[in-house]
C-alpha positions as CSV (number, residue, x, y, z in Angstrom):
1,X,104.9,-26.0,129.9
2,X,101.1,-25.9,130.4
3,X,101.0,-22.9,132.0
4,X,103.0,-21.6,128.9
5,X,100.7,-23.2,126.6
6,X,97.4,-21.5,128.4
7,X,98.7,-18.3,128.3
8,X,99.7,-18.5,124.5
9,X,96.6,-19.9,123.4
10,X,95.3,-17.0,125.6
11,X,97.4,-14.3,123.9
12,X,96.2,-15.6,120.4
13,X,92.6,-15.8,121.2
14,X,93.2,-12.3,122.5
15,X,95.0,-11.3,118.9
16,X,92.2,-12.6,117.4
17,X,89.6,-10.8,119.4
18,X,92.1,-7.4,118.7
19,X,92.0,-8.0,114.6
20,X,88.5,-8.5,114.5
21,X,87.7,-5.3,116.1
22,X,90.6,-3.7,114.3
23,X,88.5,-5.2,110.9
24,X,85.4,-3.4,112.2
25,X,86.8,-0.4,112.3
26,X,88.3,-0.6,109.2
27,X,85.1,-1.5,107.6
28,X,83.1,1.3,109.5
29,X,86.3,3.9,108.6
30,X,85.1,2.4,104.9
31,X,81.2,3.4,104.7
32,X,81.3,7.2,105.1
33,X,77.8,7.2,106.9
34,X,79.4,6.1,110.0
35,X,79.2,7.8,112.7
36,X,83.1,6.9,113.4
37,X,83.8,7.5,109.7
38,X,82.4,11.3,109.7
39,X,84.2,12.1,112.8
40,X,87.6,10.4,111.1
41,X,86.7,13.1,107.5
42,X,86.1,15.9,110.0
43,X,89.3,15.5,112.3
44,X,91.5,14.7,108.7
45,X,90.1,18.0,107.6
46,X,90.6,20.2,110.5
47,X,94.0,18.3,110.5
48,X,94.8,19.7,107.5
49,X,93.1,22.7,107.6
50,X,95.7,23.4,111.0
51,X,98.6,22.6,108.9
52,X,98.0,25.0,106.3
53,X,97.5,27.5,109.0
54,X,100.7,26.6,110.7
55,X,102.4,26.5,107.5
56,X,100.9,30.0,106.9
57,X,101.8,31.0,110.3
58,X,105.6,29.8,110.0
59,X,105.9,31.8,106.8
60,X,105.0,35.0,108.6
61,X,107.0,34.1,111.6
62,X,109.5,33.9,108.9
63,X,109.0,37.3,107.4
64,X,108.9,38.7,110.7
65,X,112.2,37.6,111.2
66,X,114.0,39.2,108.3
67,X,112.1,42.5,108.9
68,X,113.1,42.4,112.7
69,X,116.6,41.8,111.7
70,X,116.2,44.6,109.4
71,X,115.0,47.1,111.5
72,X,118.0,45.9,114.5
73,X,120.2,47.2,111.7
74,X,118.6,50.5,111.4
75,X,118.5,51.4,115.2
76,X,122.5,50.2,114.9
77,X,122.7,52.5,112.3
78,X,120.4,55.5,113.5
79,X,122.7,54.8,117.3
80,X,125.9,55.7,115.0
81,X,124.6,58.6,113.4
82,X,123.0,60.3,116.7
83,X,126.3,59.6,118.0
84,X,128.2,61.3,115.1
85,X,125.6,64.2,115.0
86,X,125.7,64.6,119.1
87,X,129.6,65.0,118.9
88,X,129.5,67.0,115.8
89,X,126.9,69.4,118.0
90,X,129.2,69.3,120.8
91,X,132.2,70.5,118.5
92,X,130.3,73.2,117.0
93,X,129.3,74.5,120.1
């Protein structure tokens, strides 16, 4: 039971330790002159910045898609009229 005891008084002293620092960081995320603070703006920016470019990029992919599908269906169709044309050729002659 004591050694239960030591380790939860260690665990909590250990929590404690943990929401302190968590608190500093909070309170240096808070004062934008912070070195930890401009580095948090700049990576939330070029986070953002890389989801309107993947967004961007997914709508192209997108479009790419529908005109790939497209142009399958014109080679299909181009296949079937060579074809049509070759026999007709090979009637005529």
């Amino acid at each position: 039971v004591a050694a239960l005891q030591d380790e939860k008084n260690s665990l909590m002293s250990e929590n404690e330790i943990m929401n302190d620092r968590l608190e500093q960081i909070d309170d240096s995320l808070d004062d934008p002159n912070t070195v930890v603070a401009k580095k948090y703006f700049s990576a939330q920016l070029q986070l953002e910045q890389l989801q309107e470019e993947n967004f961007r990029l997914e709508a192209a992919k997108d479009d790419y898609r529908v005109h790939c599908e497209d142009l399958e269906k014109q080679v299909i169709e181009l296949q079937h009229r060579n074809n049509e044309l070759t026999s007709l050729a090979e009637e005529s002659r």
